[in-house]
Each structure stands twice: as structure tokens, then as C-alpha cells.
SEKOL-798495 format. One line per field, with one value per residue (C-alpha): x, y, z. Coordinates in Angstrom, 3 decimals. Example, Ala and Ser with C-alpha at 12.3 -4.5 7.8 and 13.67 -1.06 7.14 Angstrom:
<mibas>
X <- c(12.300,13.670) .
Y <- c(-4.500,-1.060) .
Z <- c(7.800,7.140) .
</mibas>
This chain:
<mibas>
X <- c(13.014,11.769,11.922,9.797,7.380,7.252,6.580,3.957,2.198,2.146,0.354,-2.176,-2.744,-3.206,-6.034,-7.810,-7.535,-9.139,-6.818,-7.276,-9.594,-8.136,-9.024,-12.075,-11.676,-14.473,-12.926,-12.773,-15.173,-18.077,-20.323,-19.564,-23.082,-24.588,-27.618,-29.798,-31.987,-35.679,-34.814,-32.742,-30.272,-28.968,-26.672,-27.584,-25.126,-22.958,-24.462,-27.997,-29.464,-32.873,-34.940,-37.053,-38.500,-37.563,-39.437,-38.515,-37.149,-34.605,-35.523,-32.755,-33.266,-33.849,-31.456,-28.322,-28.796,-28.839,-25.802,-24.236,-25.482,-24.731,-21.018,-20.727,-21.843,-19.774,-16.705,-17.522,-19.061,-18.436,-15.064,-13.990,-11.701,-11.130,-9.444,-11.995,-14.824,-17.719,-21.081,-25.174,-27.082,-29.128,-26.220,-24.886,-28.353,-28.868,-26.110,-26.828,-30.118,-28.241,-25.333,-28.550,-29.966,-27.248,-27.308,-25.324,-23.792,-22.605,-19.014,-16.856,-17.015,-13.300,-12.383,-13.069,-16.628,-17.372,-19.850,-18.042,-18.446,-15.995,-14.694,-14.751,-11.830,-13.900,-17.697,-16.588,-15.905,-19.190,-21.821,-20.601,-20.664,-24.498,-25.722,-29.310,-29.182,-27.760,-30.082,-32.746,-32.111,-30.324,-33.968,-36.368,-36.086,-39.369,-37.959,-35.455,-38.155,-39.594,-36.676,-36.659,-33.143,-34.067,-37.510,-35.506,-34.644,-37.689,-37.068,-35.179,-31.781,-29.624,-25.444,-24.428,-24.345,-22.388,-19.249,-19.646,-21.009,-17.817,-15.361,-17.612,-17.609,-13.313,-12.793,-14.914,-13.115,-10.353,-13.400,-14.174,-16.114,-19.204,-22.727,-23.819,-26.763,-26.268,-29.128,-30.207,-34.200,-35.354,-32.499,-30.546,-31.439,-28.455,-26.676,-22.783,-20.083,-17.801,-13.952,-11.253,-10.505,-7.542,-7.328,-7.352,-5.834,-7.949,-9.684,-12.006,-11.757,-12.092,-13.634,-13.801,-16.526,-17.975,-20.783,-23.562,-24.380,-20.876,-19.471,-15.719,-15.125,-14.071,-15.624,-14.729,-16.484,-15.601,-16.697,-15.985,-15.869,-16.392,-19.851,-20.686,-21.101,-20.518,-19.672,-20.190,-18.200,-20.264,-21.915,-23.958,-27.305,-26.078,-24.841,-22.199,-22.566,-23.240,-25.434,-25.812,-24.686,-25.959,-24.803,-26.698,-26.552,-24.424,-27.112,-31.228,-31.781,-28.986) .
Y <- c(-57.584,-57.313,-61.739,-61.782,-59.226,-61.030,-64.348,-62.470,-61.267,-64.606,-66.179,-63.433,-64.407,-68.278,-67.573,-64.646,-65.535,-68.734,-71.316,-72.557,-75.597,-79.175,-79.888,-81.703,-85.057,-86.796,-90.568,-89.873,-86.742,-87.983,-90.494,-94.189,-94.132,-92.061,-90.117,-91.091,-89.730,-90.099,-90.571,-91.788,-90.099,-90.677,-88.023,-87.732,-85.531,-82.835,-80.060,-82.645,-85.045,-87.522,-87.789,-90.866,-92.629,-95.488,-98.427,-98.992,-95.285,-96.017,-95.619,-93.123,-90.722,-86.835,-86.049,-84.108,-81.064,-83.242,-85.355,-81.468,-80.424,-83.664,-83.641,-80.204,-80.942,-84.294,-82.181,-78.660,-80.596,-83.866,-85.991,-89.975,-91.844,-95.210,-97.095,-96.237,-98.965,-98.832,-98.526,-99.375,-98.892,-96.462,-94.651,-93.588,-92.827,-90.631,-89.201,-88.188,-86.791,-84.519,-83.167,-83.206,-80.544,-78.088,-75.480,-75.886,-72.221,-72.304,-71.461,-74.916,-76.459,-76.763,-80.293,-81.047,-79.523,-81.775,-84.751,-87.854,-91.131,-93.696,-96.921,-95.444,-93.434,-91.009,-90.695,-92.273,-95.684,-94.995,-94.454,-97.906,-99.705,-97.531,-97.145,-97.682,-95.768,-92.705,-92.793,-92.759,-90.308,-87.529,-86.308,-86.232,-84.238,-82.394,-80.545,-79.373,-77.730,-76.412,-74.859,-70.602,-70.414,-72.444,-70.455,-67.434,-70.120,-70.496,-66.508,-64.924,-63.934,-62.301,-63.410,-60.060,-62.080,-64.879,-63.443,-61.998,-65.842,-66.905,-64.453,-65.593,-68.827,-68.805,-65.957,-68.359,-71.851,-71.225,-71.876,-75.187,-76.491,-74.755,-75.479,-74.693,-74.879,-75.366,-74.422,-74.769,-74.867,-77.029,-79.636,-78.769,-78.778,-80.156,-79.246,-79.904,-79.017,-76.919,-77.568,-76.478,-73.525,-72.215,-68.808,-69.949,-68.088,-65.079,-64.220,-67.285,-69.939,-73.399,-75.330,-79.005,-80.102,-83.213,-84.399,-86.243,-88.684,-89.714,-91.394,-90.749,-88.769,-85.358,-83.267,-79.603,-76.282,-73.379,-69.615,-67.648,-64.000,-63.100,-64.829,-64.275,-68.073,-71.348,-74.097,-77.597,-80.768,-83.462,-85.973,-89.256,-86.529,-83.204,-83.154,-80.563,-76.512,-73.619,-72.722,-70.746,-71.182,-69.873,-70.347,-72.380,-72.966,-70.284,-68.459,-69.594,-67.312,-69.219) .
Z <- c(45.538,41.768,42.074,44.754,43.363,40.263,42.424,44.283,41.125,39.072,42.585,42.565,38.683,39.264,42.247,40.220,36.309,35.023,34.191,30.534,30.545,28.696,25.310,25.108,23.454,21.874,22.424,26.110,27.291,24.782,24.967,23.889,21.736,18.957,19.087,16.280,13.284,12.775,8.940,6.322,4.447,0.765,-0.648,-4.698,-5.699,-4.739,-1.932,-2.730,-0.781,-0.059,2.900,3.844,7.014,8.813,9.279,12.946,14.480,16.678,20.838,21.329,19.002,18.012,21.498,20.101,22.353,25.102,24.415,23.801,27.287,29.265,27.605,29.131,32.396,32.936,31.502,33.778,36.874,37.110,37.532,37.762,40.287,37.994,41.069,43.887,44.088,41.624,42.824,42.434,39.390,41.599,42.987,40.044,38.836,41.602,41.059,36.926,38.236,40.321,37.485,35.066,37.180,37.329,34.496,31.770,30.927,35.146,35.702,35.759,39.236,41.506,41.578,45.038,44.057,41.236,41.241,41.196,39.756,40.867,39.148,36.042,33.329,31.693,30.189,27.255,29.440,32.016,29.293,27.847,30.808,31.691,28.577,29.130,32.524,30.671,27.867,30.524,32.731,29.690,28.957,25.823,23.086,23.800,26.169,24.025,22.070,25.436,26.673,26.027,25.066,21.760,21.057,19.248,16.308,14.727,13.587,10.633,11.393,9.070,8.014,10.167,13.577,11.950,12.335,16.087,17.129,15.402,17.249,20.544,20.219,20.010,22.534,24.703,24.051,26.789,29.265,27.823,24.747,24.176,22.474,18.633,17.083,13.617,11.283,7.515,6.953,6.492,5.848,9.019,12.745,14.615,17.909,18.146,20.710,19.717,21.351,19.089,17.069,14.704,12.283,8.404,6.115,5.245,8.550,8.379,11.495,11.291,14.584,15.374,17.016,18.580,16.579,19.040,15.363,15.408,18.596,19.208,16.060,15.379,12.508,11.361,11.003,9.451,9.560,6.047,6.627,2.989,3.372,6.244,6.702,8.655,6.172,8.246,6.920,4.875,7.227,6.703,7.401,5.574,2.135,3.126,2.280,4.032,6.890,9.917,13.965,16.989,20.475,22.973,26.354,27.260,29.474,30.317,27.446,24.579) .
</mibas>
């Protein structure tokens, strides 16, 4: 009797509580190209670093929060069937336009329910086959100064919310990766996707994230609790240091 109670309960579980989501992996749920910088970069010494222009600004450019928000939608609404026939240029077009429109912070989609895209493994092997076609249709980055969510970082905000977007941002992971907005004016104004979290020693966490600057790779950030900060590992862009995270698109108003 207690077996088959114990049987009923763990099949009431799996249908009510959400099952933990896959790990994210940058190599295969990421895209196979790099969003790019407006400038140059030349690290002069430690925690220091120069800023120029480029002659000739690359096309596809300025776009992290939308590599962050298209990795989230491919990985909480979309799926791929590698051996079923691939398609048109236009179907699969028409077929971006339509997981483009569906809000990002939604709750992850059934598989049955999920957009698919057939002949292909994962993103990482459909945005190099469609590059141009999913540079084109991921948006502009003046949207991404449009968009409310992203209006309340242009104010002050103060170390205390650090550590509650820290706690958030792991108590959340389970669900899937989730959106950052990492932030030092005025040398830092990047968007990353968070996917990966594990206690340090101390209190602190220590995240790794999918950087959209870095195709395939993995990079780390870390919350310090006796700062109050996020410390975000040295990149070809940002000397390395300190600097504050918020999250974003977790609701029309993140």
C-alpha cells in the first residue's frame, strides 16, 4: 500500500513540479558567430585599459542582448530534428520571425509545442549554415535601447541589490539560463547569459556565462558578498574588476 502511494506521489510530482532544464552549452545552444564591438580594445595595465575606433565597424555589431535573448528563445521554444529534410531559406526565415516574437521571460514551451527547425543539430550548427539570415532577422540594437525593461539602467543603483540579483539569478537557473546585464560606467555595457552556478568558499558564487563576443566559449562570474560585488573575468573588451549585474528579460519590465 505505502509502494503504491509512494508511486502515486512521485507521478503527481513529475506532472506538477518543473523538471530541471539541461545545462546550457555554449558550443551547441549558442551561436556559431560573435557579436561585435564598435571599438578597439588595448589593455595597458592591470584593471586599465584604451579605447579607440575602428576604421571599418563591423555590420553585425553592438547586438549582445539580442544574441542573449535569441539563445533563450531557441533553447526555451524552439527544437531541431537533424535527420528530417532541411528546408527554404524563407521557411526557416519565417519561421525565426515567429520564435523572435514570443517573449523571452515566457515559461519554456513542451516539446511537442516548440518551433522546429529540421535538418539541423543544434543553433550552434543552423546559425553557421544561416548566418546571414540570422543576423538579419535577430533585430538592431536600437531597439534594445527602446525596450522598457532596459530604461531603469541609466539610474543609480546602490551594491544592496547585488546580492538578492545574485541569490535570484541561482535560485532561478534550474529553469534554464537566464539574462544579465552587466554594468560599469562608462567602461562596461554588456549583456551575457548566465547558465551555471556553484557556492565558493565564503558565501560568494561563481557563474559561467555565455559571452555573445566570444563564440563557443565559456567565461566566469563571480558575486563577492563582502563587497557587495560582481567581479566579471578579463575579456579582449574589459580589463577585468568589479562591476554590477542586473537581470534582464525575466519579465516586460527586466
Amino acid at each position: 500500500m505505502f509502494r503504491h502511494f509512494l508511486s502515486a506521489f512521485a507521478f503527481i510530482a513529475a506532472v506538477l513540479l518543473p523538471a530541471r532544464a539541461r545545462e546550457f552549452d555554449p558550443r551547441h545552444d549558442g551561436l556559431a558567430f560573435s557579436n561585435e564591438t564598435l571599438d578597439t580594445y588595448t589593455i595597458t595595465k592591470p584593471g586599465e585599459m584604451a579605447v579607440g575606433k575602428k576604421d571599418h565597424p563591423p555590420e553585425f555589431r553592438q547586438r549582445c542582448f539580442c544574441v542573449v535573448r535569441c539563445a533563450i528563445q531557441f533553447y526555451n521554444f524552439a527544437r531541431f530534428e537533424p535527420t528530417a529534410p532541411r528546408l527554404s531559406e524563407e521557411e526557416y526565415r519565417l519561421r525565426l520571425r515567429k520564435l523572435f516574437r514570443i517573449s523571452a521571460w515566457r515559461t519554456p514551451w513542451l516539446e511537442k509545442e516548440r518551433i522546429v527547425f529540421p535538418g539541423y543539430a543544434d543553433l550552434w550548427s543552423f546559425s553557421a549554415a544561416h548566418r546571414g539570415l540570422v543576423q538579419a532577422e535577430i533585430g538592431g540594437w536600437i531597439a534594445t535601447y527602446l525596450r522598457v525593461g532596459n530604461w531603469r539602467m541609466a539610474f543609480f543603483s546602490t551594491r544592496l541589490f547585488q546580492g538578492p540579483i545574485a541569490r535570484s539569478i541561482e535560485r532561478d537557473l534550474p529553469r534554464g539560463p537566464q539574462g544579465v546585464y552587466l554594468a560599469k560606467f562608462p567602461s562596461m555595457n554588456h549583456g551575457v547569459l548566465v547558465y551555471h552556478s556553484e557556492r565558493l568558499p565564503g558565501g560568494g558564487i561563481r557563474f559561467r556565462v555565455y559571452d555573445p563576443n566570444y563564440a563557443g566559449q565559456s567565461a566566469w562570474l563571480e558575486y563577492h558578498p563582502d563587497t557587495n560585488l560582481f567581479t566579471f573575468q578579463q575579456r579582449f573588451y574589459w580589463a577585468g574588476g568589479p562591476l554590477r549585474a542586473f537581470r534582464i528579460y525575466r519579465s516586460p519590465f527586466q
